[in-house]
N, CA and C atoms as an extended XYZ file, in Angstrom:
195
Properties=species:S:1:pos:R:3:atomname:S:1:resname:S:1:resid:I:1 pbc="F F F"
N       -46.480       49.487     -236.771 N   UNK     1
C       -46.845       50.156     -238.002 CA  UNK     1
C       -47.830       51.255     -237.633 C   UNK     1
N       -47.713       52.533     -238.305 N   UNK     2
C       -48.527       53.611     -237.530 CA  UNK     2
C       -50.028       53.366     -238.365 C   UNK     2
N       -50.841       54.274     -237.810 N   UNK     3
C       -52.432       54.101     -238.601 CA  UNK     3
C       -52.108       54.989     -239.991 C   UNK     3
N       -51.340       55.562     -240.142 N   UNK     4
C       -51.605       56.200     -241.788 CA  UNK     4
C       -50.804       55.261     -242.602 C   UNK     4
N       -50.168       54.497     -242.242 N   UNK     5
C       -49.414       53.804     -242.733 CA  UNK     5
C       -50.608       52.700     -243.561 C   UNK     5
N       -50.863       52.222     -242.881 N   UNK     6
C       -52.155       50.983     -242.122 CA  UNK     6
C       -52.826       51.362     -243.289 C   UNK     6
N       -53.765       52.513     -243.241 N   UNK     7
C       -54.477       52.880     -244.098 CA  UNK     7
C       -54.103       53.108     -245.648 C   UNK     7
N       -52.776       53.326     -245.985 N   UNK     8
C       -52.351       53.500     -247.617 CA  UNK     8
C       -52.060       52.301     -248.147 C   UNK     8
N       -51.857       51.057     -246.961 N   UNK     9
C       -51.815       50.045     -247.496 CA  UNK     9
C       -52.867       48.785     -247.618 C   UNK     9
N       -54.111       49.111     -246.954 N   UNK    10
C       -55.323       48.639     -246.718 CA  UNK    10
C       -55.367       47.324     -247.352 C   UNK    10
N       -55.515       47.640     -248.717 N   UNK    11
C       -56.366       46.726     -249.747 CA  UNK    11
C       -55.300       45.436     -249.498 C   UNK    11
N       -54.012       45.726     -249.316 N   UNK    12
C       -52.631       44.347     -249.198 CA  UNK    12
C       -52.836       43.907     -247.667 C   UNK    12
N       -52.271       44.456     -246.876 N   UNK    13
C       -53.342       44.188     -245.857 CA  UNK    13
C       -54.417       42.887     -245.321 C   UNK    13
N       -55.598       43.404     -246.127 N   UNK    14
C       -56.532       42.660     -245.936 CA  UNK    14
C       -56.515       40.963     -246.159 C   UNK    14
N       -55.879       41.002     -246.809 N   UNK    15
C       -55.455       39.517     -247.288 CA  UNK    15
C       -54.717       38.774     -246.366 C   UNK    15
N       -53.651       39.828     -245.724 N   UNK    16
C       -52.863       38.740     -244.448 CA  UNK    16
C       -53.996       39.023     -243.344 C   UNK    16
N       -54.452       39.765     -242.870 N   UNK    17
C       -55.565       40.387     -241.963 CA  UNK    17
C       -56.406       38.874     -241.793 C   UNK    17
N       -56.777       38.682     -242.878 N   UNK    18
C       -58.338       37.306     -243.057 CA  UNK    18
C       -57.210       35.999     -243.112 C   UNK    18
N       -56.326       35.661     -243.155 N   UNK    19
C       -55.142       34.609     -243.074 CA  UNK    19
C       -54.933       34.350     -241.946 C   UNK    19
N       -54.728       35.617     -240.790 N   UNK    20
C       -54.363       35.599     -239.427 CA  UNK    20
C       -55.752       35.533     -238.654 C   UNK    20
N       -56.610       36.545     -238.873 N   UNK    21
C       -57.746       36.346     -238.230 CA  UNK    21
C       -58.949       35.712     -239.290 C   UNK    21
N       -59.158       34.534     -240.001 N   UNK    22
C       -60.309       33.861     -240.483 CA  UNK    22
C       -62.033       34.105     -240.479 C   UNK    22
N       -62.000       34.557     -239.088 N   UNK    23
C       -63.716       34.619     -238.800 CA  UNK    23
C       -63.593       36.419     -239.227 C   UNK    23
N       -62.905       37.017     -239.305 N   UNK    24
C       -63.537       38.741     -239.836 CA  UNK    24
C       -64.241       38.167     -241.511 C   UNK    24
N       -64.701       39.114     -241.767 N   UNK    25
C       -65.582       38.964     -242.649 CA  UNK    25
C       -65.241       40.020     -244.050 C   UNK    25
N       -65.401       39.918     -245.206 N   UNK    26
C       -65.027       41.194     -245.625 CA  UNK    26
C       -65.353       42.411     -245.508 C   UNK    26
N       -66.562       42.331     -245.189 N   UNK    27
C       -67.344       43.255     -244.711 CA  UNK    27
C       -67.040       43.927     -243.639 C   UNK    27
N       -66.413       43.437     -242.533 N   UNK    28
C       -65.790       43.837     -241.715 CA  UNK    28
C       -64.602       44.786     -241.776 C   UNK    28
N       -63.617       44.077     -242.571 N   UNK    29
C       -62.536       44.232     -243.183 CA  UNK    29
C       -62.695       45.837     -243.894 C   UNK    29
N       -64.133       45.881     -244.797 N   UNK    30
C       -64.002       47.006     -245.225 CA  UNK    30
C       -64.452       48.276     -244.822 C   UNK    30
N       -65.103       48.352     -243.410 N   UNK    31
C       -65.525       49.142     -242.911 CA  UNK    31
C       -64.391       49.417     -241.584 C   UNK    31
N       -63.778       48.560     -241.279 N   UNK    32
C       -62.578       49.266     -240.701 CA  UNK    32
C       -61.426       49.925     -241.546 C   UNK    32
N       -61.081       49.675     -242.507 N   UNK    33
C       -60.270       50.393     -243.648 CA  UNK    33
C       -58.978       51.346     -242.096 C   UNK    33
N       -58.467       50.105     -241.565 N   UNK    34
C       -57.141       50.713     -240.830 CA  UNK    34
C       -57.483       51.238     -239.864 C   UNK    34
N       -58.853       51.037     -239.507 N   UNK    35
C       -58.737       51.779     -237.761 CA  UNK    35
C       -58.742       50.605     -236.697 C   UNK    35
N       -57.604       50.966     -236.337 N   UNK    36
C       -57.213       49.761     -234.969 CA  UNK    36
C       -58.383       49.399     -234.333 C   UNK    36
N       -58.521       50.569     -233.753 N   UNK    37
C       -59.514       50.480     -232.626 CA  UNK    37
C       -61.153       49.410     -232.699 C   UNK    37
N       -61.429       49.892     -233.977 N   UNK    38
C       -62.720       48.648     -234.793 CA  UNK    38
C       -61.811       47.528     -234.755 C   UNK    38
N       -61.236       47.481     -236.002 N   UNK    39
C       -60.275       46.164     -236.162 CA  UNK    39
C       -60.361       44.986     -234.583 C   UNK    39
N       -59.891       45.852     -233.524 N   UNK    40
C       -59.726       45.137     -232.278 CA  UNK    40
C       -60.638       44.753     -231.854 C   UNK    40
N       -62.169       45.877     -231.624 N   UNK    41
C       -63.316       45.277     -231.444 CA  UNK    41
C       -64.042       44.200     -232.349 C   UNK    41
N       -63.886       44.073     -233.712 N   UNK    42
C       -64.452       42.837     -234.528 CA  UNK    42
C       -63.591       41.559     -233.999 C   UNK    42
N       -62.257       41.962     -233.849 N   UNK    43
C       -61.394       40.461     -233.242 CA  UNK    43
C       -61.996       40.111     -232.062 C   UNK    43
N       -62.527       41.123     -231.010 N   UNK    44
C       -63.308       40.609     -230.023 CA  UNK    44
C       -64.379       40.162     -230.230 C   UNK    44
N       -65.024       40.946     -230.663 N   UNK    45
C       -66.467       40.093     -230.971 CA  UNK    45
C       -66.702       38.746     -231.452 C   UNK    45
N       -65.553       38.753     -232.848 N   UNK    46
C       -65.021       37.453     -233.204 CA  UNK    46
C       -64.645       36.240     -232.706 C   UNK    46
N       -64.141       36.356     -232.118 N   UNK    47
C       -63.638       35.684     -231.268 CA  UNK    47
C       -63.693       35.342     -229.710 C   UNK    47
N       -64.354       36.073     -228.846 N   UNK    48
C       -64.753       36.401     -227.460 CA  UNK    48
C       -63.381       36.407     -226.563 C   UNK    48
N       -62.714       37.109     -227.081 N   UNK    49
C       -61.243       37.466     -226.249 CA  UNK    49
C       -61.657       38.554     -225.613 C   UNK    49
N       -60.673       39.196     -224.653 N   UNK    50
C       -61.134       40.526     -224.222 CA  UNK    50
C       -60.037       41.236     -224.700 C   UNK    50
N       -61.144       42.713     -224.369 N   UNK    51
C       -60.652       43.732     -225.164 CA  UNK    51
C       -58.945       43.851     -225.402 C   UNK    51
N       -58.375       43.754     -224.332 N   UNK    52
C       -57.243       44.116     -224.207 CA  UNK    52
C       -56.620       43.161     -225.209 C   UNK    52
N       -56.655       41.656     -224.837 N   UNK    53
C       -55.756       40.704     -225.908 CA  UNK    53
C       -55.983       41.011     -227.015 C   UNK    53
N       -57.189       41.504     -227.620 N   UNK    54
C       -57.334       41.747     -228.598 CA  UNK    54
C       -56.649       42.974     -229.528 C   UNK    54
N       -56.307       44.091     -228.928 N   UNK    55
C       -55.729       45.116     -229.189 CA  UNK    55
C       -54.310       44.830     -229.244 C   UNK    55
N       -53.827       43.922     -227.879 N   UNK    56
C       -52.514       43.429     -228.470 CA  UNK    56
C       -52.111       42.685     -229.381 C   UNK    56
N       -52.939       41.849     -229.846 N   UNK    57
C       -53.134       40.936     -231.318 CA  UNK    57
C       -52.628       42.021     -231.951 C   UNK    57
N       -53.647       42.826     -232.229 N   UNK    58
C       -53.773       43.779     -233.596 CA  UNK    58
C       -52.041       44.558     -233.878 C   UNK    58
N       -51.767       44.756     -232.433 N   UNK    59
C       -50.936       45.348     -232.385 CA  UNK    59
C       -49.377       44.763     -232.728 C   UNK    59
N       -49.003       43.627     -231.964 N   UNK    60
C       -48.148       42.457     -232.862 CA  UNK    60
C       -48.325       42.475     -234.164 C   UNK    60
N       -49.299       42.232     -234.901 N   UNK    61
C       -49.472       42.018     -236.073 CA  UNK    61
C       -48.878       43.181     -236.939 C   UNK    61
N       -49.539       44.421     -236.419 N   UNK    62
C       -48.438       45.419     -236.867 CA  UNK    62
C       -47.365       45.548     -237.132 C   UNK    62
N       -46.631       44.972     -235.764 N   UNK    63
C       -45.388       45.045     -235.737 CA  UNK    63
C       -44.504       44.272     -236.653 C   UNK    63
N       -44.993       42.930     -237.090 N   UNK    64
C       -44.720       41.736     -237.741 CA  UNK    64
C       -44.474       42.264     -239.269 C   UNK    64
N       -45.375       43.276     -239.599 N   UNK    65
C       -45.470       43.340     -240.925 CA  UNK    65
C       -44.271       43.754     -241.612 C   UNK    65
């Protein structure tokens, strides 16, 4: 799924977003508003994966949608 995509659909989104990943926060959630790149770093932080798995998470998930 591309990032403008990502972004017009945000608010729907967020709901499978916190389903799949639990520990983001909304707050989180709303300050990334579709940018991968955050998104991936809160899943890391979140979680203590590294960077990379984490970006591929994000990135599957995309794809899934």
């Amino acid at each position: 799924m591309n990032e403008d995509r990502i972004k017009g659909q945000w608010k729907q989104l967020a709901g499978k977003l916190k389903a799949q990943w639990g520990k983001l926060t909304d707050d989180d959630l709303k300050v990334a508003e579709g940018n991968q790149e955050y998104l991936a770093g809160k899943i890391q932080e979140r979680y203590g994966i590294a960077r990379e798995e984490a970006k591929k998470q994000v990135e599957e998930f995309g794809r899934h949608l």
